[in-house]
C-alpha positions as semicolon CSV with decimal commas, in nm:
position;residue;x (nm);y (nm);z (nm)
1;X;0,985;-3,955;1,119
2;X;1,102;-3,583;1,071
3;X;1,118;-3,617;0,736
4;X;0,756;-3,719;0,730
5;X;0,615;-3,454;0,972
6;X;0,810;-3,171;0,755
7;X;0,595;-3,261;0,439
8;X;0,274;-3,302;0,623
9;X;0,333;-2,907;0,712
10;X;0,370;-2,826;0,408
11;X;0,109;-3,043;0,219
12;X;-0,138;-2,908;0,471
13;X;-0,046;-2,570;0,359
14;X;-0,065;-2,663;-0,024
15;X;-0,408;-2,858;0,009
16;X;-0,597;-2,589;0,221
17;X;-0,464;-2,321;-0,042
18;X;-0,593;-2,494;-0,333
19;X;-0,924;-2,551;-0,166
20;X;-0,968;-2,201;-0,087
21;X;-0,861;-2,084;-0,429
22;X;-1,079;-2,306;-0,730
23;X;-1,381;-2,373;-0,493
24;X;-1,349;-2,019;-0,280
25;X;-1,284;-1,874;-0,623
26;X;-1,594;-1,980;-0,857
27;X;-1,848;-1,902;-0,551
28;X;-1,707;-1,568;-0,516
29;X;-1,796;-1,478;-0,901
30;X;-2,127;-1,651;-0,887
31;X;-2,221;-1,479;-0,612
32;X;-2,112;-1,176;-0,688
33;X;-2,310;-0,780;-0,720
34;X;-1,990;-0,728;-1,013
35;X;-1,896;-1,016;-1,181
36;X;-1,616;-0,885;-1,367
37;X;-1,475;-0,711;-1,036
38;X;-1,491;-1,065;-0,865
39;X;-1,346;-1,238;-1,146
40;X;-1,051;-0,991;-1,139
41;X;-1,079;-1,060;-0,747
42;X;-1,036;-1,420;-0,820
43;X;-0,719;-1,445;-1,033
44;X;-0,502;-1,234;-0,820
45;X;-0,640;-1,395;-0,456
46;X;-0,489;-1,797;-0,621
47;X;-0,129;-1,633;-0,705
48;X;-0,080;-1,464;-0,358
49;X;-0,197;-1,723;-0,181
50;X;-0,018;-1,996;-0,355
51;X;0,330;-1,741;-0,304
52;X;0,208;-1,688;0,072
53;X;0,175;-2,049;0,092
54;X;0,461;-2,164;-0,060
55;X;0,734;-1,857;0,107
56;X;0,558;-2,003;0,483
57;X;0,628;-2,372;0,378
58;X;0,965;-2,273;0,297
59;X;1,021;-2,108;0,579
60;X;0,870;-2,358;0,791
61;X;1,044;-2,668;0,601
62;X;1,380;-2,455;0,660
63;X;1,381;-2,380;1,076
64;X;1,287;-2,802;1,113
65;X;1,525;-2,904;0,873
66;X;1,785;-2,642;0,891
67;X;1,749;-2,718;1,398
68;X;1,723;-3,078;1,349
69;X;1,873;-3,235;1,617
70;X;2,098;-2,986;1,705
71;X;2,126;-2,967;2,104
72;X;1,925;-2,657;2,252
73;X;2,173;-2,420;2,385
74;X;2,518;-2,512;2,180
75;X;2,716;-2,289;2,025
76;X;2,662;-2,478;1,653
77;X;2,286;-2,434;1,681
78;X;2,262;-2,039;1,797
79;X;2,485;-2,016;1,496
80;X;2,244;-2,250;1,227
81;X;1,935;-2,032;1,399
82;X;2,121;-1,693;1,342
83;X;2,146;-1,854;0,927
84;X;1,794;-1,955;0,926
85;X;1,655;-1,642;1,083
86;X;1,873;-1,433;0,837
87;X;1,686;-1,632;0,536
88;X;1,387;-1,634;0,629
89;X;1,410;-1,254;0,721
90;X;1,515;-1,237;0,324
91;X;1,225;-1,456;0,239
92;X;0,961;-1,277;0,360
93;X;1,109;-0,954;0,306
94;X;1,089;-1,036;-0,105
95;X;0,734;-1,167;-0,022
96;X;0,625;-0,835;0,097
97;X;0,791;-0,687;-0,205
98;X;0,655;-0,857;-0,471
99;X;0,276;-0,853;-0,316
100;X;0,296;-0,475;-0,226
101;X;0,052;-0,310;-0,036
102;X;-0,050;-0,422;0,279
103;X;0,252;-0,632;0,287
104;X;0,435;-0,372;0,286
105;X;0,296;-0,229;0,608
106;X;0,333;-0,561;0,781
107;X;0,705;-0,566;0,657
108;X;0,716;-0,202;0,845
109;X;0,495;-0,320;1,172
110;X;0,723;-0,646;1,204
111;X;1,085;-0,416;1,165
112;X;0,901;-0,268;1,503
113;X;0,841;-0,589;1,701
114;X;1,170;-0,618;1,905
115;X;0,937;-0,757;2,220
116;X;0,888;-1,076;2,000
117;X;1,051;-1,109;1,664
118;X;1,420;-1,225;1,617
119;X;1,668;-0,931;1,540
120;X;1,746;-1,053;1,218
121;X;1,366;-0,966;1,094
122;X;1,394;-0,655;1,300
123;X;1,702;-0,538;1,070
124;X;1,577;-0,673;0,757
125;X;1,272;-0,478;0,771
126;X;1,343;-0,167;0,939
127;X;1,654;-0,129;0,659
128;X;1,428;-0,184;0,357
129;X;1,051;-0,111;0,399
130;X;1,082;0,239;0,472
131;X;1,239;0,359;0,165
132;X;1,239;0,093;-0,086
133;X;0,907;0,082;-0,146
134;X;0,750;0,009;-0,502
135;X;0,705;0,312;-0,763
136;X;0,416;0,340;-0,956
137;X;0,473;0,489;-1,309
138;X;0,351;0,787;-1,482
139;X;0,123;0,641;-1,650
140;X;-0,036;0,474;-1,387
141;X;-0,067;0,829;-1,141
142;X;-0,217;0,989;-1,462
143;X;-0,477;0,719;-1,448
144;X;-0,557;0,809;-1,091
145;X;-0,574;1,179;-1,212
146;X;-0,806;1,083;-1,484
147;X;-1,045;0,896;-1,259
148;X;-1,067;1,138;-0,993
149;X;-1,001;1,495;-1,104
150;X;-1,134;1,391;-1,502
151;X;-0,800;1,567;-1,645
152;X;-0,402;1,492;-1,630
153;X;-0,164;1,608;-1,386
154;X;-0,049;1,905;-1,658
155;X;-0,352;2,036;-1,683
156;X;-0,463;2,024;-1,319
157;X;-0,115;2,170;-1,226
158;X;0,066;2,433;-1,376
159;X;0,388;2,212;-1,319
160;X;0,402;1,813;-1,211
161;X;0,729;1,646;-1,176
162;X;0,653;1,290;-1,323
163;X;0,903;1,164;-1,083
164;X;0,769;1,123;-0,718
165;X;0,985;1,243;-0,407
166;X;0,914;0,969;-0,134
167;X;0,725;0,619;-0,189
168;X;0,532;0,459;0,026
169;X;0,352;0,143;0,098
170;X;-0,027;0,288;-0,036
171;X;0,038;0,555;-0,188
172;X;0,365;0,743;-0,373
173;X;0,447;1,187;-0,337
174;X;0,487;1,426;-0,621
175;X;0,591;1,766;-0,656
176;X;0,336;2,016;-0,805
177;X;0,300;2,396;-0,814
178;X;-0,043;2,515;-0,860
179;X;-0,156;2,782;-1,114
180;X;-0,150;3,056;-0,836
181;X;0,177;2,974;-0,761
182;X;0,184;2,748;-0,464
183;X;0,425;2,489;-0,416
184;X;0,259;2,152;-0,320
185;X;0,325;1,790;-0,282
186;X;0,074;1,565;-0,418
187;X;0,016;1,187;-0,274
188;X;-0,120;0,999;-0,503
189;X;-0,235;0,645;-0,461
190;X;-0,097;0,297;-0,616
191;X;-0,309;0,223;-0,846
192;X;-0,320;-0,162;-0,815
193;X;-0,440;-0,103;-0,460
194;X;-0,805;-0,090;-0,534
195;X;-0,764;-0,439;-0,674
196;X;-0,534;-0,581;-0,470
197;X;-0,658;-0,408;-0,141
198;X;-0,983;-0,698;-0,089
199;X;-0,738;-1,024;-0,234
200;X;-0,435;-0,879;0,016
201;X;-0,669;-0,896;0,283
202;X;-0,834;-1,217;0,195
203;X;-0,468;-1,371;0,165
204;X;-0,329;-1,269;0,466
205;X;-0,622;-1,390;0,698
206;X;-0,585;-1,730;0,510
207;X;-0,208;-1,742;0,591
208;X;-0,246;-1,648;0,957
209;X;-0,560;-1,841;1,050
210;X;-0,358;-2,174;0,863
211;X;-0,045;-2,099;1,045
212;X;-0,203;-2,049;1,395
213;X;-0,443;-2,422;1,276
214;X;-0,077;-2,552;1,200
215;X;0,111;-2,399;1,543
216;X;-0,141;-2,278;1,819
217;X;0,067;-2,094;1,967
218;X;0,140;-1,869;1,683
219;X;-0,141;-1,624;1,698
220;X;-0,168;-1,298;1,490
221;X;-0,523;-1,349;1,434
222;X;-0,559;-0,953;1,588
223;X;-0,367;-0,848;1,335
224;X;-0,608;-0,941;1,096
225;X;-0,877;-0,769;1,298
226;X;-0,682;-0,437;1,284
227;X;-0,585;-0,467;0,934
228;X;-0,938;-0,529;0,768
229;X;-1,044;-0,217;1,059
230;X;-0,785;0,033;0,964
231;X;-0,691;-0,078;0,574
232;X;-1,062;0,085;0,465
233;X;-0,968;0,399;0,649
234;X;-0,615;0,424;0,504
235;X;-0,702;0,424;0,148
236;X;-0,968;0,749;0,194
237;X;-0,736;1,034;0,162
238;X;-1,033;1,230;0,274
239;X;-1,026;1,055;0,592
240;X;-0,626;1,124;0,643
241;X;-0,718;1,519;0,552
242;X;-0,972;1,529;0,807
243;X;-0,757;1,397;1,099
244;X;-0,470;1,622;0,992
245;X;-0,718;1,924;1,075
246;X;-0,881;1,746;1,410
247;X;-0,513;1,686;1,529
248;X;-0,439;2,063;1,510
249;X;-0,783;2,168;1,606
250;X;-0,686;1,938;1,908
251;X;-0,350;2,106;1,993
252;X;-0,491;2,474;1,969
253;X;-0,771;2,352;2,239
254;X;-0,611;2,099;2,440
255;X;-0,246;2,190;2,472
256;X;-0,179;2,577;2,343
257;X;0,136;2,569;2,532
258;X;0,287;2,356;2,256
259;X;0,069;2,463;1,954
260;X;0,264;2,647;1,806
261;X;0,577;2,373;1,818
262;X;0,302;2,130;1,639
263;X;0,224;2,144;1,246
264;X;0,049;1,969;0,937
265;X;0,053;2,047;0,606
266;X;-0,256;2,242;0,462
267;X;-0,483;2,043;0,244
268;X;-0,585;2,199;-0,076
269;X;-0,950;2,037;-0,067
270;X;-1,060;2,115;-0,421
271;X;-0,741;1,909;-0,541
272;X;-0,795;1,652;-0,302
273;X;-0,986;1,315;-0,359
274;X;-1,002;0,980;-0,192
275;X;-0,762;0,833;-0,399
276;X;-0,536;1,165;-0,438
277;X;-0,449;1,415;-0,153
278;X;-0,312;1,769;-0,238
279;X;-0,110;1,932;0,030
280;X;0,106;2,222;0,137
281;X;0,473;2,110;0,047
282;X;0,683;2,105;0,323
283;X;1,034;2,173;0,374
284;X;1,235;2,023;0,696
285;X;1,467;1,759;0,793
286;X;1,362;1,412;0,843
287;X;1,361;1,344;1,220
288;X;1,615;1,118;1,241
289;X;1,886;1,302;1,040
290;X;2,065;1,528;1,294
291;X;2,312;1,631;1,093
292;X;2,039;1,833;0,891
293;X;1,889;1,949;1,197
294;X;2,224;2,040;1,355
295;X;2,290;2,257;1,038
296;X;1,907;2,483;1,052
297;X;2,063;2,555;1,428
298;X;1,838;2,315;1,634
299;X;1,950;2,066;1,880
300;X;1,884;1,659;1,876
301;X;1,776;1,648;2,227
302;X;1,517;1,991;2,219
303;X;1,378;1,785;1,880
304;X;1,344;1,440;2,150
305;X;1,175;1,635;2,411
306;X;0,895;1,821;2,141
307;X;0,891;1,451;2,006
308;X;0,794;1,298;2,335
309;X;0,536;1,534;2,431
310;X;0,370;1,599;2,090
311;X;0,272;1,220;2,139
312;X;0,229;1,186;2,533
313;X;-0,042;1,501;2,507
314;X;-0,234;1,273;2,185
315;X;-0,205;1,013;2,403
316;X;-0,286;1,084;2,761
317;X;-0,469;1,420;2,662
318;X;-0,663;1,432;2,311
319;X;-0,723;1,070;2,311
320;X;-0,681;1,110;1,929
321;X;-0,336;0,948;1,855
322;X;-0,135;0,959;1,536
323;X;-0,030;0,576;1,495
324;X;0,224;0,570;1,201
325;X;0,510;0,803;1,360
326;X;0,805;0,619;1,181
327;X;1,086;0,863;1,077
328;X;0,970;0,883;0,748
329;X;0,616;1,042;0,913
330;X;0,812;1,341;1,077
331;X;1,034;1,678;0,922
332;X;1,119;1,890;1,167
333;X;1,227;2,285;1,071
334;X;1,282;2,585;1,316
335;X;0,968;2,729;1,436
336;X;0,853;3,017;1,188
337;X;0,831;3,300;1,439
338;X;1,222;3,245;1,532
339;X;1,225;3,145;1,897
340;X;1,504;3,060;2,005
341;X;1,609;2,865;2,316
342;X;1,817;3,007;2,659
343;X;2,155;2,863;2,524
344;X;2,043;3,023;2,171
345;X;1,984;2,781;1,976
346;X;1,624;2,808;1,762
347;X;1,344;2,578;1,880
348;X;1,207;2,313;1,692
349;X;0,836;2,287;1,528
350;X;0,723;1,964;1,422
351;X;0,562;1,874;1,138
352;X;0,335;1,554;1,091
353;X;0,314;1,373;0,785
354;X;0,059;1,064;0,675
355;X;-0,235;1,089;0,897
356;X;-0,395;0,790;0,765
357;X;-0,375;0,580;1,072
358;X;-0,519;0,709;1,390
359;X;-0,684;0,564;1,654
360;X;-0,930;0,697;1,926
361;X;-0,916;0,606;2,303
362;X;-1,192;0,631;2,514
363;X;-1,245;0,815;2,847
364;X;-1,151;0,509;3,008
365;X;-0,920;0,347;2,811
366;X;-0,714;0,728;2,821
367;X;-0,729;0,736;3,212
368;X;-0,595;0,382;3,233
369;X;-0,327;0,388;2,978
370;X;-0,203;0,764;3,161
371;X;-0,276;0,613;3,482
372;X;-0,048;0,304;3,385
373;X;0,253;0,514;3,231
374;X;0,231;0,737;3,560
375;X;0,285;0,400;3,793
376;X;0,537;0,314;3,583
377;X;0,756;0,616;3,559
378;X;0,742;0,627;3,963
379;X;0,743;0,232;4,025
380;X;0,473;0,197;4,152
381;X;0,406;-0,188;4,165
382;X;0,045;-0,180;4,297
383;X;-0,032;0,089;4,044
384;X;0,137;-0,135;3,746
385;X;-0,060;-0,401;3,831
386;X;-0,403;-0,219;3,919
387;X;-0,426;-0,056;3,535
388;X;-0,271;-0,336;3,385
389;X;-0,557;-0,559;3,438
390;X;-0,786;-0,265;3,324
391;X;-0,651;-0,222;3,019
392;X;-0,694;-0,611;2,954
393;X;-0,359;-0,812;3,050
394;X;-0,490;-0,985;3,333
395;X;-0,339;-1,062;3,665
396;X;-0,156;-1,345;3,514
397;X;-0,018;-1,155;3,253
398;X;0,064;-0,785;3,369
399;X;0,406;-0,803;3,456
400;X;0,468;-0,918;3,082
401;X;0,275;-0,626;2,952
402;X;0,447;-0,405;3,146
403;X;0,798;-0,516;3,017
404;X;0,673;-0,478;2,644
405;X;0,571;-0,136;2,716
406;X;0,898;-0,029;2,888
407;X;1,092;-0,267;2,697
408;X;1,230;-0,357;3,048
409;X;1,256;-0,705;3,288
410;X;1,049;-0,635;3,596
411;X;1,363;-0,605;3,823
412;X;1,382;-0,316;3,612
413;X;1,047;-0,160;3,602
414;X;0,984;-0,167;3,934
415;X;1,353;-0,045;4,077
416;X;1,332;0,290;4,261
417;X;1,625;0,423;4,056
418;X;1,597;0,746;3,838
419;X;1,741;0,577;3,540
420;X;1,517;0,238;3,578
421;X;1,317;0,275;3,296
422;X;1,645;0,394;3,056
423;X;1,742;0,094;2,802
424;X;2,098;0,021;2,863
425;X;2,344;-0,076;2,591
426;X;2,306;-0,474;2,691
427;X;1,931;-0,484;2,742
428;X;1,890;-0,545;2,374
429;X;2,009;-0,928;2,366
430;X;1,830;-0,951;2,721
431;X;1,470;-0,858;2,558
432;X;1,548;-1,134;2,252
433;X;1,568;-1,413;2,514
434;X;1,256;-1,329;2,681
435;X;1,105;-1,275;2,355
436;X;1,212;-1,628;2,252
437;X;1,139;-1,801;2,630
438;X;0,793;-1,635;2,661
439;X;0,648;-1,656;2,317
440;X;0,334;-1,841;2,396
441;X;0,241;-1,545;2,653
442;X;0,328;-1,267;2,445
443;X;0,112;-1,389;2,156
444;X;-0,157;-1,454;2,441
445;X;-0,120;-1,079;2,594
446;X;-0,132;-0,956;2,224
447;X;-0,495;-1,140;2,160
448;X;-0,660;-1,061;2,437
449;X;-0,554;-0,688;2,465
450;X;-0,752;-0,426;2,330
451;X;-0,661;-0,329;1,951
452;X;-0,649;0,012;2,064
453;X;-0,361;-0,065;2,303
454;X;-0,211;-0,282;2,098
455;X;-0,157;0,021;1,824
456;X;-0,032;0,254;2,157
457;X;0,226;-0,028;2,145
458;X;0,321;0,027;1,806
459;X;0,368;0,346;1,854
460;X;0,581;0,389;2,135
461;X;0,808;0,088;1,913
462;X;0,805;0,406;1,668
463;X;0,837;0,705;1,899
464;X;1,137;0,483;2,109
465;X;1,304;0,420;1,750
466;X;1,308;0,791;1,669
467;X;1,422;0,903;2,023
468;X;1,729;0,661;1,960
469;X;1,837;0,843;1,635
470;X;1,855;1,163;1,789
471;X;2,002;1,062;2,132
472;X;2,208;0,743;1,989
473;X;1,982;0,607;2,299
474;X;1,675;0,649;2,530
475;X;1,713;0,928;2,803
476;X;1,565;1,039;3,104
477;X;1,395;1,343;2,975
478;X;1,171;1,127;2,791
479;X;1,033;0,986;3,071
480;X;0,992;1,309;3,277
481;X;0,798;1,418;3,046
482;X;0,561;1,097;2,977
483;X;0,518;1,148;3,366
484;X;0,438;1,454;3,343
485;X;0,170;1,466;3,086
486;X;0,025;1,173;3,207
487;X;-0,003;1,307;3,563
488;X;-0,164;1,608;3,447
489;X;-0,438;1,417;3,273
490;X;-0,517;1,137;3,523
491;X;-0,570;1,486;3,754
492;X;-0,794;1,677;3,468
493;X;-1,000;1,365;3,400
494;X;-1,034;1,299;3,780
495;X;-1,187;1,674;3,800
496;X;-1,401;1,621;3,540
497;X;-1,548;1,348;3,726
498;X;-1,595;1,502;4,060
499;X;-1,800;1,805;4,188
500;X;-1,714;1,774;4,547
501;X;-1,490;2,044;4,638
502;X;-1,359;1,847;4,892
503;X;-1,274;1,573;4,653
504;X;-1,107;1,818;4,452
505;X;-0,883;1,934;4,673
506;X;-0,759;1,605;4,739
507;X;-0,688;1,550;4,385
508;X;-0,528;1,916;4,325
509;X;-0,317;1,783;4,660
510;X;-0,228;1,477;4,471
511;X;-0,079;1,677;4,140
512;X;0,106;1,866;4,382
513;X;0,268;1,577;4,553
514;X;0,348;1,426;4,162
515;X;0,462;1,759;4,048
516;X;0,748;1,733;4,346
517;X;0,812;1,384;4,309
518;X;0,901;1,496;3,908
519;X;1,091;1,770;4,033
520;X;1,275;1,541;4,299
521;X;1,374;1,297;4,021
522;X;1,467;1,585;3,771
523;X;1,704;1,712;4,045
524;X;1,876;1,384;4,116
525;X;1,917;1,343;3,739
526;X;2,141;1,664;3,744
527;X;2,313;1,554;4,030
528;X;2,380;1,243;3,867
529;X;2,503;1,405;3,542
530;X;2,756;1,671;3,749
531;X;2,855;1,399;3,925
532;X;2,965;1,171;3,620
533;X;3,141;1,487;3,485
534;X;3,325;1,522;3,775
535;X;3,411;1,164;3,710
């Protein structure tokens, strides 16, 4: 009987992909505005789909075969799962290699889900989609120089190293030095993209809508939404330039007291296409590598703080947030004019890399979403709950949405402790087995949440992987400052929304009251800290 339900799931699989590729396939071309584009379309959309296909039968074939009747709970099968999920990490791992692309970034987004993955995909991404992406060659990047700037990289540059710097999942980074002399990097785009791009797209909303027909409860069909959104907007280095020069413009009007501390390359526009971006090269350590940023005289935790309020001000403030802040996205150098901190030590500037992905929040979506991380820095329950709902998790559902934000059990969130938001050492394997007992709900919070939010999730995953590099763990300061920021802007958009001067006394009252209660916590932290030295 187990036998025969194992090759239905996988037959399904095989008979829907065929049907999708030769019928799917010869409508496409004789339908088509370009013929010869959908053609091209049409053989690469069969292979990927038939390797999608047959990698998510194997891995399907492998956790029913691999758990049958084992007893839920024993020792044997926690260690046959831990096997399976370890294979099946490998197996789609190699998928996302060989495909490229877009696979690539869903490799990267799934190495962030901790609130719902198993570790063992967590691992296998995060420690190979990063920096092991593909390389295109040098024949293919002087291809994209011949389509878009007419000429080869030699001519266009007085020097081009042929061998790029960094890879990435669109796009790969060269060296250049222009003929006045400036030293640039150059990002120039895979060129198999703009045929793959439509058929990686195509593929992927096969495999997840099949999957979720297959297990209902399995339900990524947002991330489809977001991809075939964002993907467009990715692959327009002209788009990436522009947001580069709103998120400055942004900082210099909406937070000056941090300006300066905030950076982005230059873009050199008349070098600059679509399909190739030419930028002021940058040097600076990667965030995560404190060494390096011990040695240029800065310290870890000054580089967490500027980290966490860089992205709380996008967030709460500028409603224009940077969505892609993986390590790889942020260098960090000592700022230019030489500042230096009380204890001596210089001050960090931060310098953001790969604007491609950003998303924009509404008025009320920001005051929400500030509102929310305010409750939840001062446990407030009624507050949780309140903007919760707002933002789209329901009443059913906000206590679960509020524990994948904080990466904390509600015990947690809501405890009146300082430190009740800081991940301790053994929350880790706590967070796997609500991942596991509350999958159903999770996938159900992620459809029915706003995309928007469900990017601000992403990138707190990011931001909270970063802060653990530099700390070896989340700390306190973080939080201060998220409540900060986010105080301040629930108070500035509540002015902007009230001429009573009554009114706004009440709310200039209530920033008062939150500045103290900041203050109060800030103070106890210290305490706590003396007190543990003492110890």
């Amino acid at each position: 009987m187990a036998t025969r339900s194992l090759w239905r799931t996988r037959a399904k699989l095989t008979v829907a992909a065929t049907a999708l590729c030769t019928g799917g396939a010869a409508a496409a071309v004789a339908t088509s505005d370009d013929p010869a584009s959908a053609a091209k379309l049409c053989t690469t959309v069969p292979l990927r789909l038939l390797r999608d296909s047959a990698t998510a039968a194997s891995i399907v074939f492998d956790y029913q075969y691999s758990l049958w009747g084992l007893p839920e709970g024993s020792n044997e099968r926690t260690k046959i799962k831990h096997e399976v999920h370890l294979r099946s990490a490998r197996k789609l791992q190699e998928l996302c290699f060989r495909n490229g692309g877009i696979y690539i970034k869903l490799g990267q987004h799934i190495g962030q889900l901790e609130y719902l993955v198993p570790q063992e995909y967590v691992i296998t991404m995060r420690e190979s989609m990063l920096n092991k992406c593909p390389v295109s060659s040098y024949d293919q990047v002087c291809e994209v120089f011949k389509k878009e700037l007419g000429q080869m990289p030699d001519k266009v540059f007085d020097e081009f190293d042929p061998e790029p710097i960094a890879s990435a999942s669109l796009a790969q980074v060269h060296v250049a030095r222009t003929h006045d002399g400036q030293k640039v990097a150059v990002k120039v785009q895979h060129t198999h993209l703009t045929d793959t791009a439509a058929a990686d797209q195509a593929t992927v909303e096969f495999l997840v809508n099949t999957l979720h027909w297959l297990f209902p409860s399995f339900d990524y069909r947002w991330l489809v939404a977001e991809v075939r959104e964002s993907l467009p907007k990715e692959l327009d280095f002209l788009i990436e330039a522009k947001n580069s020069v709103k998120c400055l413009e942004n900082f210099r009007k909406l937070s000056p007291h941090i300006a300066d501390c905030v950076y982005a390359p230059e873009v050199h526009w008349s070098l600059s296409t679509s399909k190739l971006l030419t930028m002021e090269f940058m040097d600076g350590a990667q965030v995560n590598d404190v060494i390096t940023i011990r040695r240029l005289g800065m310290q870890p935790c000054e580089v967490s703080r500027l980290v966490s309020q860089t992205f709380a001000e996008m967030m709460f403030k500028h409603g224009f947030v940077h969505c892609d802040p993986h390590a790889a996205n942020l260098l960090v150098r000592p700022l230019p004019s030489g500042k230096r901190s009380i204890f001596g030590k210089k001050k960090p500037q931060l310098i953001l890399l790969d604007h491609g992905l950003y998303k924009e929040l509404d008025f009320c979506t920001r005051f929400n979403y500030a509102s929310l991380w305010r409750a939840l820095v001062f446990s407030d329950a009624n507050g949780i709950k309140e903007h919760s709902v707002k933002l789209g998790a329901g009443e059913d559902l906000y206590v679960l949405f509020a524990g994948i934000v904080t990466m904390r059990p509600w015990n947690r969130v809501i405890d009146p402790a300082v430190d009740h938001l800081v991940i301790k050492d053994t929350d880790s394997s706590e967070l796997q087995m609500y991942a596991s007992q509350y999958f159903p709900q999770i996938s159900e919070l992620l459809r029915r949440l706003p995309r928007v939010i469900l990017l601000m999730l992403k990138t707190n995953d990011c931001l909270r992987a970063v802060n653990n590099s530099l700390l070896q763990g989340s700390s306190l300061d973080t939080f201060f400052i998220i409540g900060k920021v986010s105080s301040e802007a629930v108070v500035e958009a509540k002015m902007t929304q009230t001429k009573s001067l009554f009114s706004r006394i009440n709310i200039w009252l209530e920033e008062l009251i939150f500045e103290a209660r900041i203050l109060a916590l800030q103070i106890a932290l210290w305490l706590l800290q003396v007190r543990k030295a003492l110890t």
